[in-house]
N, C-alpha and C positions, 0 to 999 in steps of 0.2 A: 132287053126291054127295061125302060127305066120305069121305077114307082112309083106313087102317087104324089102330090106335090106336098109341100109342105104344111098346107091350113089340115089337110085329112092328114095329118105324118100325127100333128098336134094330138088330134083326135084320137088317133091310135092307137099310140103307143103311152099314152100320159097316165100313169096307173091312177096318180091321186089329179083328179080329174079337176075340170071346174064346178061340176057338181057336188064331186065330194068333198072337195077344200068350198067349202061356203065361207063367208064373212061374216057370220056371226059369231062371236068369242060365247064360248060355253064355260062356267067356272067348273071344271073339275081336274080329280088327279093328271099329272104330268103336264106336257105342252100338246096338244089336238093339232089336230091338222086343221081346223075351222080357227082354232084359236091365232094359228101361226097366222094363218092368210090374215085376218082381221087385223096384225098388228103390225103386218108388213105394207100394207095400205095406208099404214099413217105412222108408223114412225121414219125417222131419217137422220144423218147429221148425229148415230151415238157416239158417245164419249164416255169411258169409264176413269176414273180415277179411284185408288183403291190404296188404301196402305195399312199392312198389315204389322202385326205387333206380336213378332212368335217367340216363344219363351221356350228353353232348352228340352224341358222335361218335354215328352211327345202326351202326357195324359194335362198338361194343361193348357188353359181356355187362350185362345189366341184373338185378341181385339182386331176391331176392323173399323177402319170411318171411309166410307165409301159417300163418290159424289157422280150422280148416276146425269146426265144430260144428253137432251134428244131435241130434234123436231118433231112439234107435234102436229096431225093434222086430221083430226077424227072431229067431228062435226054432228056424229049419231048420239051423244051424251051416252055413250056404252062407257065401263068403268075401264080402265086401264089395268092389267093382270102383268105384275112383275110376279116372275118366278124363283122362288127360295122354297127348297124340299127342307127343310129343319124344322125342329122345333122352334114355333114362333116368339119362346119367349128368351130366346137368343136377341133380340131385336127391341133393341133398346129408346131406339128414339128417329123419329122421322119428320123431314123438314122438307116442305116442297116449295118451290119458289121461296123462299125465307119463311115459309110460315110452316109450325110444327102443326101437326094433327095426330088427331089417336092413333093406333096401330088396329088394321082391321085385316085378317086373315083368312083364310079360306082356301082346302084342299091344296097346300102346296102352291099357293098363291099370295101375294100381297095386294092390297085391293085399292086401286085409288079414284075414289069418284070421278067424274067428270068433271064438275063445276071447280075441281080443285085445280085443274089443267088450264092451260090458254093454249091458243093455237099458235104455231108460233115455238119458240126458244124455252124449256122447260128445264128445270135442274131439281133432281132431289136428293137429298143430303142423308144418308141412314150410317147409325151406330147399333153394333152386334157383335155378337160374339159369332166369329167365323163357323161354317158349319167343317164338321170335319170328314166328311163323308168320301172325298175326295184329295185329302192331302197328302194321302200315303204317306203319314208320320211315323221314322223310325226312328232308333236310341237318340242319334246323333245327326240324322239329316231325314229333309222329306223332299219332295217334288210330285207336282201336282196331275193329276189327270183327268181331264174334261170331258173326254169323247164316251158318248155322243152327247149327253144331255146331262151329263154331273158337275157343270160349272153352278148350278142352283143347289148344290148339294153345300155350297161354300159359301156363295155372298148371291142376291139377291140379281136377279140379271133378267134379260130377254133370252133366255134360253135357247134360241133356233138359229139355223147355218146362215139364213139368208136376212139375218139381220148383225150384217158386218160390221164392226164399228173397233175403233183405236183405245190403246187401254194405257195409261199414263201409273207406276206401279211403285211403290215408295215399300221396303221393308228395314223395320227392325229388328235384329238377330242377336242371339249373342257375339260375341265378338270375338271369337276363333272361328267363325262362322264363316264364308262366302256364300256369294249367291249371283244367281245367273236367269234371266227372262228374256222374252221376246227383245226388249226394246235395250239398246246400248246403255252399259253404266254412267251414269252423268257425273256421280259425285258419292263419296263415301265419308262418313266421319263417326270417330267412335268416342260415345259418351259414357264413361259410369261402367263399365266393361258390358255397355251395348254398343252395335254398330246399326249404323244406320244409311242405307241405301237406298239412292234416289235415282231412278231407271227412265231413260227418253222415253217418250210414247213410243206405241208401235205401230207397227204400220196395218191397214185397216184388214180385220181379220174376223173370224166368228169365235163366236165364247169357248167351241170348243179344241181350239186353237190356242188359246189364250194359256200362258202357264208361266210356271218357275220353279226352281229349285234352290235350296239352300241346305246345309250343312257343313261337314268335317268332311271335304272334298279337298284333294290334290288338284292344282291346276296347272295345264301345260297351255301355253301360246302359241304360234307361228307367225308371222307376217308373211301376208299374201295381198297383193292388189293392192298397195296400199292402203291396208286395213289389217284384220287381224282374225285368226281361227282360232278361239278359246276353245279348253274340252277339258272339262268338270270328270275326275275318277275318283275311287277310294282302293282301288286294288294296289295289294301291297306285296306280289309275288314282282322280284325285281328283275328275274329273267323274263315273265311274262310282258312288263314294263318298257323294258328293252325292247325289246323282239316285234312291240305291240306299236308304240306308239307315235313311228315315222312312216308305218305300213298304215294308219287310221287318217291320219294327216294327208299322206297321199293318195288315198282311195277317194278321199272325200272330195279334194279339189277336184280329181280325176270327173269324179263324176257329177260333178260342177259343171264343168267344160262339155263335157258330153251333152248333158242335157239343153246349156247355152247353143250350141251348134244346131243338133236337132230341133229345136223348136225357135229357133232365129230370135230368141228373147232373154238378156242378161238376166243374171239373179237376181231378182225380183224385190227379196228383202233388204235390210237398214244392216242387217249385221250375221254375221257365221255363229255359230255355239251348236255344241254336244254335252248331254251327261251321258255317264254311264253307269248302268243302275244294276246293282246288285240286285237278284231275285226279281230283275223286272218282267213283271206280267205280260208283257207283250214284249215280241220281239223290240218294235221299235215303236215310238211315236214323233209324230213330223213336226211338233211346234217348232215354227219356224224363227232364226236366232238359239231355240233351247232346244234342240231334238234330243229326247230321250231313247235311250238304247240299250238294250242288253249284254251285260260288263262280261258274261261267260260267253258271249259270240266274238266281242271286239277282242280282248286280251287274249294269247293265244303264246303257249310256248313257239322255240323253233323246230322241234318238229310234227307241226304241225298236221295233219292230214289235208287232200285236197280237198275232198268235203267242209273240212270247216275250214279252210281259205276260200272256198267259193261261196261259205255263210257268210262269211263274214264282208265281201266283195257284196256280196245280193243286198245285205243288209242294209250297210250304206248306201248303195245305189237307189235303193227300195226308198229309202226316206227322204235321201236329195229328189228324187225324181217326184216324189208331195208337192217339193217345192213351187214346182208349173201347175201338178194333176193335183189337185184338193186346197192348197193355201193359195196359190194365184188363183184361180178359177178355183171354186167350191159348188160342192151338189145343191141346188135347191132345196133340197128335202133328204130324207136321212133314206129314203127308197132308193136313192140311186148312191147311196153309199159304196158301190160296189164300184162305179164310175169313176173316184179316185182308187182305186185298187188293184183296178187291171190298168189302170194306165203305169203304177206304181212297179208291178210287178211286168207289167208289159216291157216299159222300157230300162228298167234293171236287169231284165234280160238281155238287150239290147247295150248295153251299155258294159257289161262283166262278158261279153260274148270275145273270144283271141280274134284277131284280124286271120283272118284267110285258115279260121278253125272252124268252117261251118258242123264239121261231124260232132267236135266237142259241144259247141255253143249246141246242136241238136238235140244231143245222148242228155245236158245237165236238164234244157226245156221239158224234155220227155218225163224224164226222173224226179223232177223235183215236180211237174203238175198235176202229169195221169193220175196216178198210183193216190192223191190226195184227192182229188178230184173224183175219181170213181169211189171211194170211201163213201162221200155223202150220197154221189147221184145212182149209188145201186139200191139206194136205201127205200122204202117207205115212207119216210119220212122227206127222199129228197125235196129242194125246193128250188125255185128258178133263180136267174139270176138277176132278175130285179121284180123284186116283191112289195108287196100293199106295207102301206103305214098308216096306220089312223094314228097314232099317238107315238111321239117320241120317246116315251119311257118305255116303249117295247123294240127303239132302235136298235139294242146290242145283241136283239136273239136274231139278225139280218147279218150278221157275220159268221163266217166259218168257209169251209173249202171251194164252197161253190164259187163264194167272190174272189177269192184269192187265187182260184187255180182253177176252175172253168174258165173264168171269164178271160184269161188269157190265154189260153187255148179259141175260144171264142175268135177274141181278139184278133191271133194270127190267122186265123181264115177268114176275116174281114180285110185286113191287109193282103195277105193272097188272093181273095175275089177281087179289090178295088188296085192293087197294083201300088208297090213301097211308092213310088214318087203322089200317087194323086192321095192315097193314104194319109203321107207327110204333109202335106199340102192342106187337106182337110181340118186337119190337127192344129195345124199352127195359125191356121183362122178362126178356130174354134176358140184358144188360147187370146188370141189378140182381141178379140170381140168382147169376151167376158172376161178381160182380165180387173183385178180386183172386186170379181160382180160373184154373180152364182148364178146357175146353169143348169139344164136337165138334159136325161136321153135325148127326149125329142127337139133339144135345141142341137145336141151335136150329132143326129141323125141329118137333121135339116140339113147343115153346113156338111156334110160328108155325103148328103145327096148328092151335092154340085158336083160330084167326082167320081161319084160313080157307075163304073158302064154296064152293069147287072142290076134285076130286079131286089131289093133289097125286102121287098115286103115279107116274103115266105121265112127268108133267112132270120131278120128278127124276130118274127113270130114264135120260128121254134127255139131257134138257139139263147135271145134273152127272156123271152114270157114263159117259157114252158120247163118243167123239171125231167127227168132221166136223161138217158140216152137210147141209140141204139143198139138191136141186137141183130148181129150181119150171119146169115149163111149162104151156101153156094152149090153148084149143081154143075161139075163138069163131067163131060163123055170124051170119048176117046174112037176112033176108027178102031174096026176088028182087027183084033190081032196088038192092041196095044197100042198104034200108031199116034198118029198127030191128033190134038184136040180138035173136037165138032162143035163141040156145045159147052157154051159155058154162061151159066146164069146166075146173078146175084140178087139175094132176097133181103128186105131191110124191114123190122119193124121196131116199134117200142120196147124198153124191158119190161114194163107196164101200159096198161091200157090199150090202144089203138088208134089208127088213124095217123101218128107224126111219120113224117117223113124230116131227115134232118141233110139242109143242105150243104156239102162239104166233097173238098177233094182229097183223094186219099190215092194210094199205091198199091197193087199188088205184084208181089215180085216170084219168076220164072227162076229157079236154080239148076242148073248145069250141073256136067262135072269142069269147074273152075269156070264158071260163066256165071254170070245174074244176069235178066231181063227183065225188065219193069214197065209197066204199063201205067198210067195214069188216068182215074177216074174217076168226072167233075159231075154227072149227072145225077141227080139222087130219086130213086125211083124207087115204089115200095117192091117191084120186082122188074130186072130190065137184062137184056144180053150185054152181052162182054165182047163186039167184034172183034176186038184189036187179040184178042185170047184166039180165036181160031188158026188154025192150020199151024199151030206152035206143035211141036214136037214134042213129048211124051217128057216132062222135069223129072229131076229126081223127087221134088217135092214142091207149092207155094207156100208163098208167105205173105197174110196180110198185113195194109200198115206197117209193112218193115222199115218205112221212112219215121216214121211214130208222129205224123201231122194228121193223121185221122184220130177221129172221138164215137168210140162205142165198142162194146164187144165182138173182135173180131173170131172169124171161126178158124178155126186148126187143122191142118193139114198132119195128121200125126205121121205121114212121115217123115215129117223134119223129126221127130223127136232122137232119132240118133244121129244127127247132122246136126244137133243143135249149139252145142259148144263150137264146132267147128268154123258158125258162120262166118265170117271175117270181118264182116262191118259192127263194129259194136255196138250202133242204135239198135240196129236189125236184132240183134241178142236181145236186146233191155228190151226192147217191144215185142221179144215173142216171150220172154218170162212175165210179163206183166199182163198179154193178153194170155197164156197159159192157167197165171191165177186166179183170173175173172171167170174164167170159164170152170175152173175147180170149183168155184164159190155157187156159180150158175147150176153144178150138175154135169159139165157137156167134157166129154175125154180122157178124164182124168178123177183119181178120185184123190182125200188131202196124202195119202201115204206114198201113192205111185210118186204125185207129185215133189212131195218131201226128196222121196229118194231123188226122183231125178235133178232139183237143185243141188242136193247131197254132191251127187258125182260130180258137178262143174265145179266146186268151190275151186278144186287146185286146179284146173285149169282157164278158169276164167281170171282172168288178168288186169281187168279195166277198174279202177277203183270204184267208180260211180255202180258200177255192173256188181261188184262184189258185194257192196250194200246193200242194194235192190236185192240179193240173193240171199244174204243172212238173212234180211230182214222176214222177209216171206216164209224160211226158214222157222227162227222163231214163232212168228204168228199160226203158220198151221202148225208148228209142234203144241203148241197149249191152248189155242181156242179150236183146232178141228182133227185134234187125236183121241181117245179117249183115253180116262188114265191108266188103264189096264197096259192098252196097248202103248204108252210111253214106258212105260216099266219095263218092257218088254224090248222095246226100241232104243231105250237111251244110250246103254254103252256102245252100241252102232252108231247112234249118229257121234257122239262123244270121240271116237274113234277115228271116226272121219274128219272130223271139223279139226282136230289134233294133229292129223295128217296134213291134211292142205295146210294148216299154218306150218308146217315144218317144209313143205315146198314149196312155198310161194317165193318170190324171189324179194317183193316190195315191202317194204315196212309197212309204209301205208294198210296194203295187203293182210300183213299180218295182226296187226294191231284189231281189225277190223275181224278178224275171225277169231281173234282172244275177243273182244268182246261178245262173239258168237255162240262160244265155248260156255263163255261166264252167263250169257243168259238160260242155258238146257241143260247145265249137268247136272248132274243125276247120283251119278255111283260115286262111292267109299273113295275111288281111286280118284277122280275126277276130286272132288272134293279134297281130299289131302291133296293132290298135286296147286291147288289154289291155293290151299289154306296158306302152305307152305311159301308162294309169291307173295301173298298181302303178309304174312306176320316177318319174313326176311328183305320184302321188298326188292325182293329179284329176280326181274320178269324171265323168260323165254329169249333166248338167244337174239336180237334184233326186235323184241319189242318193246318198246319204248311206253312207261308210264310212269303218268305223273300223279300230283295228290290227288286229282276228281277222280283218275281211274281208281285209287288205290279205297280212294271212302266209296265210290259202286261197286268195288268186289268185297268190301265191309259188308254192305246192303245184302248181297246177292250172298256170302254166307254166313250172314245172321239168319236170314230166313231159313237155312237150312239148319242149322246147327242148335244146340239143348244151350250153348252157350254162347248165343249171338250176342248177349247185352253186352258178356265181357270183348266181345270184338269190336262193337260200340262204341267202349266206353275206351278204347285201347286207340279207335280207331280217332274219335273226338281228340284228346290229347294233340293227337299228331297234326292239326289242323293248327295252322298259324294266322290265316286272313280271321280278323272276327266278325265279316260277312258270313263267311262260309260254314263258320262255326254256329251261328246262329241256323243257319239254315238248317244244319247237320239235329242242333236241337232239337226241331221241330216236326223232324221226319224219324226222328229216334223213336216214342213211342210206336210209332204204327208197326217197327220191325219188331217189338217187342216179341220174348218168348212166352210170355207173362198174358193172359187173354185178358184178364183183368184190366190190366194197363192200355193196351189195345183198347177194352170197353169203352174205359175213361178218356184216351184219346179220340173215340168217334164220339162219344156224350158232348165233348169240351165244342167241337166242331160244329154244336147247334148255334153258339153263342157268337157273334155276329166280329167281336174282337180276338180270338182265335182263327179267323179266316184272313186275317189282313191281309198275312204274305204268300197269295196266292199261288204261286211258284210251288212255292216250299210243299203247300198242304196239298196241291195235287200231285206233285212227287208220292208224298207220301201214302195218300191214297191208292197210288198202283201196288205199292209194296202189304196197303193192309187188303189188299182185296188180290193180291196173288194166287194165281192158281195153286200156290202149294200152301196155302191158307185157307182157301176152301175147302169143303162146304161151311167150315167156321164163321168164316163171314158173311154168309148170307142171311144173316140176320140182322144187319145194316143196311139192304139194299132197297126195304119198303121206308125207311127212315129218310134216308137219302135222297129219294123220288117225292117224298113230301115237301124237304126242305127246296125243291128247287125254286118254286116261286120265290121263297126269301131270296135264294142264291143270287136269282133273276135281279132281282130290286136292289140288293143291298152290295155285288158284286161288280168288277171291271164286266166289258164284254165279249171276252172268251171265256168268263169263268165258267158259266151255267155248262156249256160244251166239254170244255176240262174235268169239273165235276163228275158231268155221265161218263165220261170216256174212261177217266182214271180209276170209276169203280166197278162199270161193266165191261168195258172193254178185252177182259179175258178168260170171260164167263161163257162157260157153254153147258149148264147142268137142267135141266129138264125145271127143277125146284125155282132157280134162279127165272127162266123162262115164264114160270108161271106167276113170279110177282107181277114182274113188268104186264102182263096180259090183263092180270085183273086191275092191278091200279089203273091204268089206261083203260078200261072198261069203268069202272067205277068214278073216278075222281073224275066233276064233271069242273071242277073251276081253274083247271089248266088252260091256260090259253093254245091257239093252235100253233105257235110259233115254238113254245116250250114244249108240246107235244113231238113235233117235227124230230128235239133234237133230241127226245128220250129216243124216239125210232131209230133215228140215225146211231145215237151211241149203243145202240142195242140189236143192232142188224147180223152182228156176226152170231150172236146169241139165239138169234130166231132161224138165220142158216145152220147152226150147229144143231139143232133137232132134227132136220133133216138127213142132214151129211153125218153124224155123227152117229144119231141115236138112231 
């Protein structure tokens, strides 16, 4: 049956509606969604010219003369609202059409009458001092970042996605200085030991889009296509440099051409460029020509693990693949932010998948979205995957796991229900229609209408408007005596509330002794029979979702549980450990200790690197958020013992490496302890395990916390540090391991102050180490501090911070005390917003199940 047509699709599914985006400009904080519609209606034809005047020191004032031009076409004498978040008296002089006039401000606004406009060709001309809210200034370089709405934190602009416009970009620096923007270098000359750079226009883009960097950056070349791939670094490890920077080069083209091919449309932009950004807060960001990226994912010795050779592969793929999904075609509005995301993360999968490796390309999909994905959607707090905006300064609390990893899970059972070719096909009309434009769900629903041969209405309803998932059980009989199945029935509800039904195909699989039988099933029903199940003969055991393309909690057959290492398919593994620990968290089979053990036993024989991680990891997480501390005490040299063992059998470095880091995150005892100490202060690892300087400063970390004399491990450990990125970083994470509580104190006091959080990385590192569970209950007395400061966080922060923040200070908290903060602030504190509410739940979920499971 096909769905409704496209006038009712509009209707539907368009969160910020025509009613609620009105056209009247309202003056207040941030950009409105009334304010956006209002100025999209009449401006057109923008042009930014900007050139800035940056001086070496990072704490001084950076000049700006900025020449702001648009079409005008507003006819209602409403005042025209340029957006600059700084202090207004940054803003020195403004000139519209050639005529100066006063400066008149207002909430985060520049205000410019009506009668001072013409209809028609407009230019204003402003002198300020740049704001810096956004320019991530370090010692010796900075680079910019806009998304979603902090290009107004810097020079005065139209602040919103759907008002595209070219940016013409002129800097002066000092002059050991380079620098790198959207648009091709035209010309460089240095004066007076300044240099001065003058940048083509770029090509037509949104503000938050718009960027550059400069500093004390190494720069490597390539020629390609007759053209060229610049890529801005400061990393100064030379094996890493080596090893790193022919493998970044060719990743990058690689997935160039991939995305050229699938979407039948060359690269889009005027030029190639990458930085790579120490401590950078985000994985990656997509400005196109400057993509920024994180210098500890791209730099990588040689031996590397597969894990971060498949980060580092995602990575890039992740941000070329921007290139079509968010900088060609861009969201309408910052609600469908999610809309470049899964296409990003969608076809990065798609693009880092081996040819004729479907099992692999499977097991990394499974692994790297489930496990992140159920994180938010088990939550209270979860949220859908495209959600309400009334104002863009509440854009950045709209990120986090849902968009990044639901929605590509999503994604592939939209592809699966519509079929890869009419899918593709949808897509790449989607892309040609809106290119250089901007774009909503309900535009690329419409155009993915024409293709497909299933009702799509139910499908979007539950899987993009709505939050959770499902929770699956089952009901089989059996003939007397044991025989062949009768009966077998499947049950499907919410993990919350009632009513969804979520539609999706999934698998369950029959095992033999050395058989599997699989069944597939499309129908979604809140209780329905299983024909294809009957007259099967008696399994050793099923397995749900053993293909891992279903989404929700499935239920357990516990008699796989001593079959379970054994399965042979290694998806099939990673999807019954991952549905094993949902259902620990739920209550259902298992409780955290059985479970613990029974990861415990596989470590030496589970074999699959990807598989190994998912197992430590789980490992760790129920060792200190769902044991209690008695019973680790009691536990530790067991599991110590074990996790000791398997790395002594495993065959793979990979392998081993990855269960020393396993080791390093749970010991416990004298012995355990001395045996580390003894690797960090001689620097000599375990037969076949390979580490380098980060491993050697995180087992610094991890026995500072334990030891009366961590500072001197610190301060032994600093020394040995040579990059003076990393050194800095190491700085700023030093206090919180402190032995000193004092010190500690003063490092959580200092973290009110808005210039102590710059290097976001850094201080949420540091935050997991002062809020350790073997620092606890010490630190709970941070935690009502911390829950205050987030609204500042919100505002004054990138947007993963506010998320990082919670994660990194509750996130392995399971104390009855701790429990009770969070309850009452969230009960009291009424001027949270519900979007910052959401992510206290969410970062606070394992904490509200550890009262149960625990206590």
């Amino acid at each position: 049956m096909k769905w409704m047509p496209v006038s009712y699709i509009l209707l539907l599914f368009c969160i910020v509606s025509c009613n609620e985006r009105s056209e009247k400009a309202v003056i207040s904080n941030g950009i409105s969604d009334t304010l956006a519609v209002a100025r999209k209606n009449t401006l057109t034809n923008l042009h930014y010219d900007l050139s800035f005047d940056i001086p070496a020191k990072p704490t001084a004032a950076i000049t700006l003369k900025e020449r702001l031009s648009f079409h005008y076409a507003d006819a209602s004498g409403a005042p025209l609202l340029i957006d600059f978040k700084e202090d207004p008296q940054k803003l020195k002089k403004i000139t519209i059409n050639d005529k100066e006039i006063p400066i008149h401000y207002e909430n985060e606004h520049i205000i410019i009458d009506a009668p001072l406009l013409k209809k028609g060709a407009n230019h204003i001309l402003l002198q300020l001092i740049a704001g810096n809210g956004a320019l991530n200034r370090r010692d010796d370089f900075l680079y910019t970042l806009f998304v979603p709405d902090r290009a107004r934190t810097v020079f005065p602009c139209f602040d919103q996605p759907d008002l595209k416009a070219t940016f013409t970009l002129s800097l002066a620096i000092p002059g050991d200085w380079v620098a790198i923007a959207n648009g091709k270098l035209r010309d460089s000359t240095i004066n007076n030991g300044r240099k001065l750079l003058h940048f083509a226009p770029s090509d037509k883009i949104s503000t938050y889009l718009f960027s550059f960097a400069a500093g004390k950056f190494r720069v490597a070349k390539e020629r390609w296509r007759n053209d060229e791939i610049e890529f801005f670094y400061r990393e100064t490890d030379s094996e890493k440099i080596n090893n790193s920077l022919h493998a970044i080069f060719e990743q990058y083209k690689k997935m160039v051409e991939f995305n050229e091919q699938w979407t039948g449309i060359a690269y889009p932009f005027q030029k190639h460029g990458m930085v790579a950004i120490p401590d950078f807060q985000f994985g990656g960001m997509e400005h196109p020509g400057a993509i920024l990226l994180q210098a500890a994912t791209l730099f990588l010795t040689g031996d590397a693990t597969e894990s971060q050779l498949n980060s580092r592969a995602h990575l890039l793929a992740h941000e070329v693949a921007h290139m079509w999904f968010g900088d060609l075609v861009t969201m309408s509005w910052f609600s469908d932010v999610w809309m470049k995301e899964v296409f990003a993360n969608f076809m990065a999968d798609k693009a880092t998948a081996m040819p004729h490796h479907d099992q692999g390309f499977s097991l990394k999909f499974l692994t790297d979205h489930l496990p992140p994905a159920y994180a938010i959607d088990r939550t209270t707090g979860a949220n859908p995957i495209r959600q309400p905006l009334n104002n863009l300064e509440e854009a950045g609390t709209l990120y986090g796991g849902i968009i990044y990893h639901k929605s590509p899970v999503m994604m592939r059972q939209l592809e699966d229900l519509m079929g890869t070719d009419g899918f593709q096909k949808g897509v790449r009309t989607y892309l040609k229609t809106f290119a250089f434009k901007n774009a909503s769900w309900p535009d690329l629903i419409g155009i993915l209408d024409q293709q497909a041969p299933a009702d799509l209405r139910a499908w979007n309803a539950v899987w993009v408007n709505k939050p959770g998932r499902p929770v699956f059980d089952y009901k089989m009989n059996y003939a007397p005596g044991g025989g062949s199945i009768t009966g077998f029935a499947l049950f499907q509800k919410p993990e919350f509330g009632t009513g969804l039904v979520w539609p999706q195909r999934f698998d369950i699989s029959f095992y033999y002794k050395g058989l599997v039988r699989t069944i597939t099933v499309s129908d979604s029903l809140p209780a329905q029979e299983v024909p294809r199940a009957l007259d099967r003969k008696r399994p050793l055991f099923i397995q749900f979702n053993a293909s891992g393309t279903g989404y929700g909690v499935w239920p357990i057959d516990t008699a796989m549980l001593p079959h379970l290492f054994g399965i042979d398919n290694y998806v099939s593994r990673a999807s019954a450990y991952i549905s094993l620990y949902e259902n620990m968290l739920n209550g259902r089979y298992t409780t955290p200790l059985q479970l613990l053990r029974l990861f415990e036993s596989g470590l030496a024989r589970e074999t699959v690197e990807l598989n190994i991680r998912l197992l430590t990891g789980y490992i760790s997480t129920i060792y200190w958020s769902f044991i209690a501390p008695q019973q680790r005490s009691l536990y530790i040299a067991t599991l110590e013992n074990s996790i000791w063992k398997a790395l002594q059998q495993q065959k793979n470095t990979n392998n081993k490496k990855i269960l020393f880091g396993c080791y390093q995150s749970v010991f416990g005892t004298e012995t355990a302890t001395a045996r580390l100490y003894s690797t960090w202060y001689s620097q000599d690892p375990p037969a076949n395990v390979v580490l380098k300087e980060e491993d050697y400063t995180n087992l610094a970390f991890a026995l500072a916390l334990r030891s009366k004399t961590g500072d001197k491990i610190l301060q032994q450990q600093l020394l040995r540090i040579k990059d003076p990125d990393r050194a800095k970083r190491f700085r700023i994470i030093m206090p919180a391991l402190s032995a000193d509580s004092v010190v500690r104190d003063q490092f959580f006091a200092g973290l009110q102050q808005r210039k102590n959080r710059s290097n976001e990385s850094a201080v949420s590192a540091a935050l997991t180490y002062l809020h350790h569970p073997i620092r606890q209950p010490s630190a709970e007395k941070y935690l009502e501090k911390t829950l205050q400061l987030l609204p500042e966080i919100q505002s004054t922060g990138d947007i993963f911070f506010p998320g990082n923040w919670l994660q990194s200070s509750f996130g392995n908290y399971q104390s009855a005390p701790a429990h009770h903060i969070v309850t009452v602030f969230l009960q009291t504190d009424h001027t949270l917003n519900s979007s910052l509410k959401a992510k206290v739940l969410q970062s606070t979920d394992n904490l509200r199940r550890a009262q149960v499971i625990v206590h």
